[in-house]
Structure formats: structure tokens, C-alpha cells
C-alpha positions in Angstrom: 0.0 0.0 0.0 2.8 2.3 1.0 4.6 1.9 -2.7 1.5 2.6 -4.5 1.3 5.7 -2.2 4.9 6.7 -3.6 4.2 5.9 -6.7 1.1 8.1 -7.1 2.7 11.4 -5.4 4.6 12.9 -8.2 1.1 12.8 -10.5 -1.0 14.1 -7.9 1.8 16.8 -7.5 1.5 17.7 -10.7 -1.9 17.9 -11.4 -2.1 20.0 -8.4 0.5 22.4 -10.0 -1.6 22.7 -13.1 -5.0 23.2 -11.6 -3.0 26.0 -9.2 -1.7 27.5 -12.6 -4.8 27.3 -14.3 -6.5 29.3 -11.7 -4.3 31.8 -11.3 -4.1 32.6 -15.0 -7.8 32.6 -15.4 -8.6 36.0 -14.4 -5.7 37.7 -16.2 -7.4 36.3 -18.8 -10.7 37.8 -18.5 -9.9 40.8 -17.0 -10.5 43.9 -19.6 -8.2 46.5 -20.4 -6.3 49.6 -18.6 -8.6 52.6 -19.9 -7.8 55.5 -18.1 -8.6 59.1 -18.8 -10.0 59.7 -22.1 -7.5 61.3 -24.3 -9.9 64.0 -25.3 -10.6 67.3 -27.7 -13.3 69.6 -28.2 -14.1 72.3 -30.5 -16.8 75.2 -29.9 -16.6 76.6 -33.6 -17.5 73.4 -35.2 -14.3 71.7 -35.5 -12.4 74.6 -37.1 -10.0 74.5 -34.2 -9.5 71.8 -31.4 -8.3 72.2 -27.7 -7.6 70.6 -24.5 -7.8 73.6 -22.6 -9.7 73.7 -19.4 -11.3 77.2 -20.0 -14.1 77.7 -23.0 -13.0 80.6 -24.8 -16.9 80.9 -25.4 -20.5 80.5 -24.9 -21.1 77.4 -27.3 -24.2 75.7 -27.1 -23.2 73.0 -29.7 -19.7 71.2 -28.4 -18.1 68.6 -30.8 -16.0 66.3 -28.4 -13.1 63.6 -30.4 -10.5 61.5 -29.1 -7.1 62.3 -29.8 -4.0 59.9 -30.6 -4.8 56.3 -30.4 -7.6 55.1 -28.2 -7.5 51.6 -26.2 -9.6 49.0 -27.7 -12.4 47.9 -25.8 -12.8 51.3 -23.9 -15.7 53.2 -23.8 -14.9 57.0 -22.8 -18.7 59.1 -21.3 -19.0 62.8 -21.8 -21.5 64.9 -21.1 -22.1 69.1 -21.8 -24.4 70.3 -19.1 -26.2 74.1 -18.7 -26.7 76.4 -15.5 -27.8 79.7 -15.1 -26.3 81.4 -11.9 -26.4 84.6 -10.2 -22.8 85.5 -11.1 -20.3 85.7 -14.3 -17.4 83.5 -12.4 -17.5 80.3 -10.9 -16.5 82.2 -7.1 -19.8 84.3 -8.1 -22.1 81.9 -9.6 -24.2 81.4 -6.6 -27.3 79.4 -6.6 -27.2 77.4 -9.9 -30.3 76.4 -12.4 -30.1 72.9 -14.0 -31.3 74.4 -17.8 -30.4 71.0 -20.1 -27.9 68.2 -20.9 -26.8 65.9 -23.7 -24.6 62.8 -23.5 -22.5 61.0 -25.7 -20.4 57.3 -25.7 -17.0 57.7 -27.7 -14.7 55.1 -28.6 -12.4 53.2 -31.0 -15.0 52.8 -33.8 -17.2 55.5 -32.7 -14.4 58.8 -31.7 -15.6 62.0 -32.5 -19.5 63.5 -31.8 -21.3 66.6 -31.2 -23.3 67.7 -28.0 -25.8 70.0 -28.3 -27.5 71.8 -25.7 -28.5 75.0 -27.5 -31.9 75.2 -26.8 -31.0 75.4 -23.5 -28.3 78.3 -23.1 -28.6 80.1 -20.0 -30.2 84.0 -20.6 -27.8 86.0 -18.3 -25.1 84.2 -16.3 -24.6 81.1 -16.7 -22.2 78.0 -16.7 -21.1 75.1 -19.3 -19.5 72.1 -18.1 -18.0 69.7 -20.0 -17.3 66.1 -18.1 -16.0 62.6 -18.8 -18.9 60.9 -17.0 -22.4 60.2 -18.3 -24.2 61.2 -15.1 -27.0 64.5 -15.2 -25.9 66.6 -12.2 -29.4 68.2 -12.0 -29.8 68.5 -8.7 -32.8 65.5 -8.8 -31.0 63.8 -5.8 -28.0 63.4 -3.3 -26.1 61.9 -6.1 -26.5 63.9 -8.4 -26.0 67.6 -6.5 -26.0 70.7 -8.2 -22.8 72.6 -9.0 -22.1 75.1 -6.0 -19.2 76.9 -5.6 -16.5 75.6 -4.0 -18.1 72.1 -4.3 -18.6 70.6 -7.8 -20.3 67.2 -8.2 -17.9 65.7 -11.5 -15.3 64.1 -9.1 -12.4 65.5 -10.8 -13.8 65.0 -14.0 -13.6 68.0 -15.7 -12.9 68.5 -18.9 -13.6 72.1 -19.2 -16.0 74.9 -18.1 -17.3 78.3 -19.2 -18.4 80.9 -16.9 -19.9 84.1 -18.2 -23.2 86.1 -19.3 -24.8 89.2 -18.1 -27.1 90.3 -15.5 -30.9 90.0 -16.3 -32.7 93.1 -16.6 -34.4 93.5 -12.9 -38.4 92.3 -12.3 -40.4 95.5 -12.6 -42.7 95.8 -9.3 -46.4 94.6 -9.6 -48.5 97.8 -10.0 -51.9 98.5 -11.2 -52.4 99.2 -14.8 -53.8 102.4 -15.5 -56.7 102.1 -18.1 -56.4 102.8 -21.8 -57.7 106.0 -22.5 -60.6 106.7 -24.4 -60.2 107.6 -27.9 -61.4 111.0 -28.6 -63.3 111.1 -32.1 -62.6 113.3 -34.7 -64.4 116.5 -36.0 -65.9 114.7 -38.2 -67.9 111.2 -36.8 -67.5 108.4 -39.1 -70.7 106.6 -37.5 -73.1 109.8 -37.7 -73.4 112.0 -40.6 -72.5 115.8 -39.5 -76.5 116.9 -40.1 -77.2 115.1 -37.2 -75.2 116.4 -34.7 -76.7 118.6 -31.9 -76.2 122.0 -32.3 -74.0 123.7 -29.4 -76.1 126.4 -28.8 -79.8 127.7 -29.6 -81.3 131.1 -29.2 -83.8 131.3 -26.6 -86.9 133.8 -27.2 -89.6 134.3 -24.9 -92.7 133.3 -27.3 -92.5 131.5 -30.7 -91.6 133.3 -34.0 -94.2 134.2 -36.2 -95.4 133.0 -39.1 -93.6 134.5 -41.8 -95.7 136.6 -44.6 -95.1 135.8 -48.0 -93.5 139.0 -49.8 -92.7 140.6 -46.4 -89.4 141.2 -44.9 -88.1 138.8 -42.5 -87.1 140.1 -38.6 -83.8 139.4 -37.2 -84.5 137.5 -34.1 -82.5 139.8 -32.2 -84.6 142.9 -33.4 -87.2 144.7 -31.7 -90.9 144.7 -33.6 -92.7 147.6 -34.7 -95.5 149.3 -33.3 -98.4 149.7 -35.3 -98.1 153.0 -34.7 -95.6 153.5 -37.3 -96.5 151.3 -39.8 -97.2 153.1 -43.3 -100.6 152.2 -45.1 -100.0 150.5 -47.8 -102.7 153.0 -48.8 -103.4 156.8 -48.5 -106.6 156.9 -50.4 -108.8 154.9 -52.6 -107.9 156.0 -56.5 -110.3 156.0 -58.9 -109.4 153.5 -61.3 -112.0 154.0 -63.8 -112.0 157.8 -64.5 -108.3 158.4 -63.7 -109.1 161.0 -61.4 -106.7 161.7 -58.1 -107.2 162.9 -54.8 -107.2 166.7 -56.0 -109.8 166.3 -58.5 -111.9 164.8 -56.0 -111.8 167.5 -53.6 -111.9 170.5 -56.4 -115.6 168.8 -57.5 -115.9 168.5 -53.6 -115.8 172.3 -53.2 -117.9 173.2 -56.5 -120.6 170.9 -55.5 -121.3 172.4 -51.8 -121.0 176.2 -53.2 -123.5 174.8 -56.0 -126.2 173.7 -53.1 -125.4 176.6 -50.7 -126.1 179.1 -53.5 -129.2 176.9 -54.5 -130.4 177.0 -51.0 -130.2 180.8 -50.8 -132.4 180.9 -53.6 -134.8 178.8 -52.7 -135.0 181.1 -49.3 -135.1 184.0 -51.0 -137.9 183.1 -53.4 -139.9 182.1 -50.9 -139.7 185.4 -48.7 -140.6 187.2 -52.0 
């Protein structure tokens, strides 16, 4: 029993030295590769010039992000563009930030370059940009995933780069009541109404009613005072005779003839009788 013993130790030495190997080598095998920090570029004037700077030159709403050199194989690299307004034009001064948008992208080997755009969502006055190598929204939603807030930023050394910048907004005007439109005045001439129909301004008062006027007789002033009938003129002196032609003084000559005719007739008569 003993030499069979001896004789089987070297192979269960052995296969105890492969199994040992085997297992050791098993998860350099499967373990995946040495990424690192993404060797990145990005451009804010659509890829006319490329940087690595950690300052924005500008206000860019549309980012286009590229690796540079040679990246691993089998790495995937995140970056994300994110927008804040703030109360301030520098990071010490930003204040109280605004989550405004955010756009994402996955770059690697076969897919290296892309473009992040975030332009309907630019901050009005101050605001922020920040361009990170994780693919996390830092909107404030929860404790992971905290607001920006000077000193403290939430990208864990991340960075890539950052503009700070704007202007102030234009202050709220206070709430105050709205004085009413005014009222149109119309013109000299209504365009509603025609211009007979408007009420005169002013009408002469008179204590009794105008009278009728006469045909062919000359109309009063209102203003005037009337005429007595003292001093009206007949229209005539004297009847005329129209059929002989005679006038006033014929009249009265024939008057005068005619009485001295029966005076002188009744002298006669008297005196013919006393006879």
C-alpha cells in the first residue's frame, strides 16, 4: 500500500501544480483593459480648431468632443455638456445654480468624434457650461447627483472644461396697477353719424314763438325789436279811382264846386220864398 502511495505522489503533484496555474491565470485572462482618462478634444466653432484647454473661450451651445491619438480597444470613454444659469459671471460668483439642459454622448475606438448639443437650452444671463467625462446628469434631482455650487462641484475630478460668463438679467419690474387705456377721442368729423345730425351747441332762446312768416314781407332778425303799429305806413293813402283816372285833388276841387252849388241853390230857394 505504501509503494502505490509513492508511486502516485509525483502525479497528484502535478496535477495539483496545473489546476493551481490554471487558476491563477484565469482572471488575467478575463480581466479587460487599462482605460484610463480619455484622451480628449473639443471644438466650440465646429471643428475649425481643437483644444484641451480647461477654460471655454466661449459660450457654445453645440460642443463637438473627439478622441485624440490612439484610443485603447475595448474602452468606452462618457461625456456629457451640461447648462446652469447662476447669479454670477465666475465660478466664485455663480451662486445658486439652475439645471437648464444636458446631452450625452459614448465615444470610442469605432465610434471617436461626436457633437453635443445643448443649444436650446443656453442660460439668458449668467450662466455655466461644463464639460465632463462621465455620463451622469448633475441636475440636482437627488443626493447623487447635487447641483454645482461653488467651492463644491459634483464631477469628481472629472472635468474636462468649463465656461463661466453672461450678463445680469434686466431686474423684475414691481407689480403695480395698470392704469386704463384712454378713451379715444373722435374726430371732427364722426365716421358713424353723418354731420346733419349732430346737436347744435347752442340755440337762441326767445320768450314766445316766432311768427309765421308773410309771403313778400321782410323777415325780422331775431334779435330785433318789432314795430308798433303805430308807425306802420298804409299800404294806402286813399282809394284811387281807377275808372276815370281821377286823383285825390280832382276829388276835392268837384268837392268844393258841388257844396257852393247847393249853398247858392239854397239861398235861392230862401229867397224866393220870402218874395
Amino acid at each position: 500500500m505504501h509503494t502505490h502511495l509513492r508511486r502516485g505522489l509525483p502525479v497528484l503533484t502535478a496535477l495539483g501544480l496545473t489546476v493551481g496555474a490554471t487558476a491563477l491565470a484565469a482572471p488575467a485572462a478575463h480581466a479587460g483593459p487599462d482605460c484610463g482618462r480619455a484622451p480628449l478634444q473639443y471644438s466650440v466653432d465646429g471643428g475649425a480648431h481643437w483644444t484641451a484647454g480647461a477654460t471655454m473661450l466661449a459660450e457654445s451651445g453645440s460642443v463637438q468632443v473627439r478622441l485624440a491619438g490612439e484610443p485603447t480597444a475595448g474602452c468606452d470613454y462618457h461625456v456629457s455638456l451640461g447648462s446652469y444659469a447662476t447669479q454670477g459671471g465666475t465660478w466664485a460668483t455663480s451662486g445658486q445654480q439652475t439645471f437648464l439642459g444636458w446631452a450625452t454622448t459614448t465615444l470610442s475606438r469605432e465610434h471617436y468624434r461626436d457633437t453635443l448639443d445643448v443649444t436650446g437650452h443656453l442660460p439668458r444671463c449668467y450662466g455655466e457650461l461644463a464639460l465632463y467625462a462621465v455620463g451622469e446628469k448633475y441636475d440636482g434631482s437627488d443626493s447623487d447627483h447635487p447641483l454645482p455650487h461653488y467651492p463644491d462641484e459634483p464631477f469628481s475630478g472629472l472635468m474636462i472644461a468649463s465656461w463661466n460668463g453672461g450678463t445680469a438679467c434686466a431686474p423684475t419690474p414691481t407689480a403695480s396697477p395698470t392704469a386704463p387705456a384712454p378713451t379715444p377721442t373722435p374726430t371732427s368729423t364722426p365716421t358713424s353719424t353723418p354731420t346733419s345730425a349732430a346737436t347744435p351747441t347752442t340755440a337762441p332762446v326767445t320768450s314766445a314763438p316766432s311768427p309765421t312768416p308773410v309771403p313778400g314781407a321782410p323777415t325780422a332778425s331775431p334779435r330785433a325789436t318789432p314795430r308798433t303799429p303805430a308807425a306802420t305806413t298804409p299800404a294806402t293813402a286813399a282809394p284811387t279811382l281807377a275808372a276815370t283816372g281821377s286823383d285825390d285833388g280832382l276829388l276835392t276841387a268837384a268837392g268844393v264846386a258841388a257844396a257852393a252849388l247847393i249853398a247858392a241853390g239854397g239861398a235861392a230857394l230862401r229867397l224866393g220864398r220870402r218874395r
